[in-house]
C-alpha positions as CSV (number, residue, x, y, z in Angstrom):
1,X,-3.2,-4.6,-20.4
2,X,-5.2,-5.7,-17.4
3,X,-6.7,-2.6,-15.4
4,X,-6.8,-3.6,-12.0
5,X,-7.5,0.2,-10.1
6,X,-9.4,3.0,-11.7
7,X,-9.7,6.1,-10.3
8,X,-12.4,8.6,-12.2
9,X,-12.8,12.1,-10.9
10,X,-12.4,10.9,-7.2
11,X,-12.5,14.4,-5.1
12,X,-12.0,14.8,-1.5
13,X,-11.8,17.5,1.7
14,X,-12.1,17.5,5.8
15,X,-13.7,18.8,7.6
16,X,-11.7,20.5,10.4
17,X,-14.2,20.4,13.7
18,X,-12.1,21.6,15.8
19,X,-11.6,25.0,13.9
20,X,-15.4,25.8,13.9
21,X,-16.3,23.3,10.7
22,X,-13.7,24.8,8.1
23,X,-13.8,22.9,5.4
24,X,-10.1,21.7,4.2
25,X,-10.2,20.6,0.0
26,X,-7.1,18.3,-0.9
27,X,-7.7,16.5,-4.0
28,X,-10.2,17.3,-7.1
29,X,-11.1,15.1,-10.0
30,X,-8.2,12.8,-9.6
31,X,-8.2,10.4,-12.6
32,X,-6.0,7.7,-13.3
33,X,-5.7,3.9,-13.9
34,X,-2.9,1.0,-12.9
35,X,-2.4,-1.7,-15.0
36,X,-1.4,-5.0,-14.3
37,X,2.3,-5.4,-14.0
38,X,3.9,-1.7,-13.6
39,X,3.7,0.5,-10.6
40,X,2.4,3.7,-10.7
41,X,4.2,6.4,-8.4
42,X,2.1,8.7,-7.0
43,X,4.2,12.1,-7.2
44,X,4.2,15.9,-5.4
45,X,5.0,17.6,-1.9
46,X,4.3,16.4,1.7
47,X,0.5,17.3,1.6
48,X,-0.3,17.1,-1.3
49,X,-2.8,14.2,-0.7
50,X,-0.8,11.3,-1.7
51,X,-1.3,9.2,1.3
52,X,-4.5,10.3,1.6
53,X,-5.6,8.6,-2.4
54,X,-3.7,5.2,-0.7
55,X,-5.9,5.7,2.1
56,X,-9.7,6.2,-0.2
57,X,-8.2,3.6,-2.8
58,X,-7.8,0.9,0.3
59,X,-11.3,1.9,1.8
60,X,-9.9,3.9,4.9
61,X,-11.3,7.1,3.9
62,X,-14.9,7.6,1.7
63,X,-14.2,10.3,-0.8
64,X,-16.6,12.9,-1.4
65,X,-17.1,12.1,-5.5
66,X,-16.2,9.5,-8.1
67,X,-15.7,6.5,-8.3
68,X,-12.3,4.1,-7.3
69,X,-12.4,0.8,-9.1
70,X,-10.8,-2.4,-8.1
71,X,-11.2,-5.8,-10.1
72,X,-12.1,-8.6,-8.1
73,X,-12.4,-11.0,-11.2
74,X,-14.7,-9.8,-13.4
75,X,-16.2,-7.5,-11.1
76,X,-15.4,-4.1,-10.7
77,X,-15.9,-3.0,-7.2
78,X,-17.0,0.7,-6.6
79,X,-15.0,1.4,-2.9
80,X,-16.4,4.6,-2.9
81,X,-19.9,2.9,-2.8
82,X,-18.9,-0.5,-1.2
83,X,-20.3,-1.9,1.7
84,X,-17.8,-2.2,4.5
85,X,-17.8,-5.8,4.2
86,X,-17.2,-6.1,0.9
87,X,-13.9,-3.6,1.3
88,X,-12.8,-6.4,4.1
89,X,-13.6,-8.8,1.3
90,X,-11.3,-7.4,-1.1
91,X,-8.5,-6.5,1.8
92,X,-8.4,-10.1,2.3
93,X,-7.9,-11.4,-1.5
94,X,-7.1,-8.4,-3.8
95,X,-5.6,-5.5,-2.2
96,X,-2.1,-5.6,0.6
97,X,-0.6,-2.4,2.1
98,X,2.2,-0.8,3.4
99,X,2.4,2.1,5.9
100,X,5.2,3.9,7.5
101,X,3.7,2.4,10.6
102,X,3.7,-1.2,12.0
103,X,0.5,-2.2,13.9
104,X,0.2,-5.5,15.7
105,X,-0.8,-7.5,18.1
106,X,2.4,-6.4,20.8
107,X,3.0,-10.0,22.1
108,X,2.9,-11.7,18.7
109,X,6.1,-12.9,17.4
110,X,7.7,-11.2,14.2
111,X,7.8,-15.0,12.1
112,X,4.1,-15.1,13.5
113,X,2.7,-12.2,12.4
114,X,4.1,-12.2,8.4
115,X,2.7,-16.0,8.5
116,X,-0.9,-14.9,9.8
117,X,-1.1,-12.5,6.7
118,X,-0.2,-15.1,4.2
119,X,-3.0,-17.4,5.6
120,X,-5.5,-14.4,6.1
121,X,-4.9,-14.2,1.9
122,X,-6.1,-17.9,1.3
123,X,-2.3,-19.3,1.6
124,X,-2.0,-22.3,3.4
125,X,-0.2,-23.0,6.3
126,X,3.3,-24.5,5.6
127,X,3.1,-22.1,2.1
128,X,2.6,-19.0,4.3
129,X,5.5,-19.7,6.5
130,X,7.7,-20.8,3.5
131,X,7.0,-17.1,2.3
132,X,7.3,-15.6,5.6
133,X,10.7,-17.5,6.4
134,X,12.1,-16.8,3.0
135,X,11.0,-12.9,3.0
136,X,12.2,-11.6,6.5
137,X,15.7,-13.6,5.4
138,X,15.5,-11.4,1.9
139,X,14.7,-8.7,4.0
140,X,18.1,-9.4,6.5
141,X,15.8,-9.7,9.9
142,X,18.0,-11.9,11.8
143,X,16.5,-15.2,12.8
144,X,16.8,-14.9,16.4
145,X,14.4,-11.7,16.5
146,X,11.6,-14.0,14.4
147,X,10.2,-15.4,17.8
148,X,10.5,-11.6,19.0
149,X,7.2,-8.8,19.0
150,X,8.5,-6.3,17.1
151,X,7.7,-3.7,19.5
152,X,11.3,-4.5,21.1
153,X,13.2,-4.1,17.4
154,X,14.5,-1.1,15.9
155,X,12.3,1.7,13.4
156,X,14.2,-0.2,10.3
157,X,13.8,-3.6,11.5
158,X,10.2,-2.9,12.4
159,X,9.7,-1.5,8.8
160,X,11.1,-4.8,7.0
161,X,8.7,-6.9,8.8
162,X,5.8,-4.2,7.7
163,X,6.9,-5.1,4.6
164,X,7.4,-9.1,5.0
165,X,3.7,-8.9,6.0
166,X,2.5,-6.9,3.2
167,X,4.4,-8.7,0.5
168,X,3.6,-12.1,1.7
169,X,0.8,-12.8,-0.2
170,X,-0.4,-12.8,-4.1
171,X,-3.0,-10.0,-3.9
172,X,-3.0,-8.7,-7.3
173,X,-2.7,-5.1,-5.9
174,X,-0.1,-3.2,-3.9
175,X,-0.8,-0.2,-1.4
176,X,2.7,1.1,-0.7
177,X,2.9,4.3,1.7
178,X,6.8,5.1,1.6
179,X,7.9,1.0,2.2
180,X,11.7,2.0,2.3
181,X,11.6,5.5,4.5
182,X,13.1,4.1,7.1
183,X,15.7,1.8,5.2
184,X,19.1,1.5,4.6
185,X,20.4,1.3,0.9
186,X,21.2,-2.3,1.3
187,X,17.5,-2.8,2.5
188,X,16.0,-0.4,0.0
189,X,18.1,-2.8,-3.1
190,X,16.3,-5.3,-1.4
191,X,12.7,-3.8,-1.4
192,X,13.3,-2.6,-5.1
193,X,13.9,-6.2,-6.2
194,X,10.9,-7.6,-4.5
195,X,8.6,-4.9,-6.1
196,X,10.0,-5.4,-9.5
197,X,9.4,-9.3,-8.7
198,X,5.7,-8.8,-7.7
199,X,5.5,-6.2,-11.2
200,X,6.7,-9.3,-13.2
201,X,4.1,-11.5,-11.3
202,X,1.0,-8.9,-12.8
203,X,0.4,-7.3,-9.7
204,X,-0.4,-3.6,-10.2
205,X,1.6,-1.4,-7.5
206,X,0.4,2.8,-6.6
207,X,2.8,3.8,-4.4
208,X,4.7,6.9,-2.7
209,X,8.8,6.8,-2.7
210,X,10.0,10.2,-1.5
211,X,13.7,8.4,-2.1
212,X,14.9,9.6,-5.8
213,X,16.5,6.3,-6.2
214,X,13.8,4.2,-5.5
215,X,10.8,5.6,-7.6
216,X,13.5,6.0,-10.4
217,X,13.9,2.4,-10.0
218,X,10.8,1.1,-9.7
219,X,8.3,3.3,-11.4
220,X,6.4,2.9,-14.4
221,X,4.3,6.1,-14.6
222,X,4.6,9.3,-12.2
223,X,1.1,10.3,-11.8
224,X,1.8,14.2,-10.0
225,X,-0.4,15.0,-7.9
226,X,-0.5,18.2,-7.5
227,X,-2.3,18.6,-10.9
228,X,-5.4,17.8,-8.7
229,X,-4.9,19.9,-5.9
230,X,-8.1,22.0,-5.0
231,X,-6.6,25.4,-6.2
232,X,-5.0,23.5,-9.2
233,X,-8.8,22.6,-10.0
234,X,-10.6,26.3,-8.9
C-alpha cells in the first residue's frame, strides 16, 4: 500500500507566556503512517493532543522534533521543515480539512463557497459546482439556503457545508477534526458514506470521531494517543 502521511518521532509542547514561560509537553515521539485507502482514527481523551497532530500534520503548528511526511507525487514533503509556501502548495492539491469550526468569507453564499474550494484544488468550473450541488443535496442542506452566508444557518447546517467544502475535491489526503460533532444520525449515515467513498477512491483519511458509532464505522486502525503523551514517554 501507498503511504501517503508519515509521522516519525514528531514531539511537541507550548509554551504558556502568560504563566511566566511554563513550558506545557503534549505529545512525544509520535509515530505512525496512513496508507492510501483506510482512515486512521486518532484515539484518547479531550487533551490528549489529537487535534493538535491534525493541526502539525496540516502545517498549522511546527512541532518541536521529527519529521511529518506527505507525498506529493514522488516527493516526500518534510512539513516540519517546509517552507510556508510549499505547505500552501500542498493545501491546495494534496491535503483538505475539517474543523469543528466554519470560517468564511460572511457575505459569501453557502453554493459559492463549497464551489470556490473545488476550483482552489484544480477542478474546473462547471465540475466544481456539479460536486458542490450534488454534496450539500447528500448532505440534506436545503436548496433555498445555497444562495445564503452561512453565518445566518444553524451549528448543524453550518457543519454540513464545513464538510461539502472539505470533501469537494480529490486531495488524496483527509484532515478530519470531529466532521459529525454537531450532526444528527441521519447526517452522520450520511458523512460515514462519503468517507468510506473517498477510502475506496485511495484517499488516506487521520481523523478524530469522539461518536462510538462513527469511528466503529469508519476506522481502519485506532492509533491511541495517549501512548505518546509526555508522562507516557518520561
Amino acid at each position: 500500500m501507498t503511504k501517503l502521511v508519515s509521522l516519525e518521532g514528531v514531539s511537541k509542547a507550548f509554551t504558556l507566556h502568560l504563566r511566566g514561560g511554563a513550558r506545557l509537553d503534549v505529545v512525544s515521539g509520535v509515530t505512525f503512517t496512513a496508507h492510501a485507502g483506510e482512515c486512521i482514527v486518532l484515539g484518547g481523551p479531550s487533551g490528549a493532543g489529537k487535534s493538535s497532530l491534525l493541526k502539525i500534520i496540516y502545517g498549522n503548528y511546527r512541532c518541536d522534533s521529527g519529521r511529518v511526511l506527505v507525498r506529493d507525487g514522488d516527493e516526500l514533503v518534510d512539513v516540519a521543515a517546509a517552507a510556508p509556501r510549499r505547505i500552501l502548495a500542498l493545501r491546495r492539491s494534496i491535503m483538505g480539512y475539517v474543523s469543528q469550526f466554519l470560517r468564511v468569507i460572511p457575505r459569501v453564499g453557502a453554493l459559492d463557497i463549497v464551489v470556490a474550494a473545488g476550483r482552489e484544488s484544480g477542478l474546473a468550473d462547471d465540475k466544481a459546482r456539479r460536486r458542490a450541488e450534488s454534496l450539500l443535496s447528500q448532505l440534506n442542506v436545503p436548496e433555498r439556503l445555497w444562495s445564503l452566508p452561512p453565518a445566518t444557518f444553524s451549528g448543524g447546517e453550518q457543519q454540513r457545508v464545513n464538510i461539502a467544502r472539505g470533501l469537494v475535491s480529490d486531495r488524496p489526503v483527509l484532515l478530519l477534526d470531529e466532521p459529525t460533532a454537531s450532526l444528527d444520525a441521519r447526517n452522520r449515515a450520511v458523512v460515514i458514506d462519503l468517507i468510506e467513498r473517498k477510502k475506496a477512491a485511495g484517499a488516506a483519511i487521520i481523523g478524530i470521531f469522539h461518536d462510538e458509532d462513527v469511528r466503529d464505522a469508519v476506522a481502519s486502525r485506532v492509533v491511541d494517543v495517549t501512548q505518546f503523551s509526555a508522562k507516557a514517554a518520561a
